[in-house]
C-alpha positions, 0 to 999 in steps of 0.5 A, spaced: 617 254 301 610 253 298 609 258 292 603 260 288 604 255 283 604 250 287 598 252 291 595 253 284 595 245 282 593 243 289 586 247 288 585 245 281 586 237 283 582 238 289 576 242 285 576 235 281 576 231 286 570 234 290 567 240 286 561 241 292 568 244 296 570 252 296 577 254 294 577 257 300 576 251 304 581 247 300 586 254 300 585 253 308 586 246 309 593 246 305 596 252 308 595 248 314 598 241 312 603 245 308 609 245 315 607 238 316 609 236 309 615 241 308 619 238 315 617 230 312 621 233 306 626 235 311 626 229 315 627 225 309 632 229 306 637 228 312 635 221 313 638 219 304 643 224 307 648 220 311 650 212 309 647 208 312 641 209 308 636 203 305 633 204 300 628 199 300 627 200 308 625 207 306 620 205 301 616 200 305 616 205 309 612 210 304 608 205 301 606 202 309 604 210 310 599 209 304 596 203 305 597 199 311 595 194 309 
């Protein structure tokens, strides 16, 4: 669950990141993502869940995720 908390330190990194934006923009634009992160979470979680887990393949992938290249 995202809580206000969590929402709070979203908008203070973002307002640094791009001052020129509303809050209520960025409040928007992080209710909209926040599903997407909670079921990535979940997904995770069940994959580090069961014994065939590979570390090393799980953080590849991750860091492919981030940059491509």
């Amino acid at each position: 669950m995202i809580t206000d908390e969590m929402v709070e330190k979203a908008l203070e990194a973002a307002e640094d990141a791009y001052p020129e934006s509303k809050r209520s923009d960025m409040r928007a634009a992080l209710e909209a993502v926040a599903p997407l992160l909670i079921a990535q979470g979940l997904r995770e979680a069940a994959e580090i869940a069961t014994e065939e887990f590979d570390p090393w393949r799980f953080i590849l992938a991750r860091a492919q995720e981030l940059d491509p290249k």
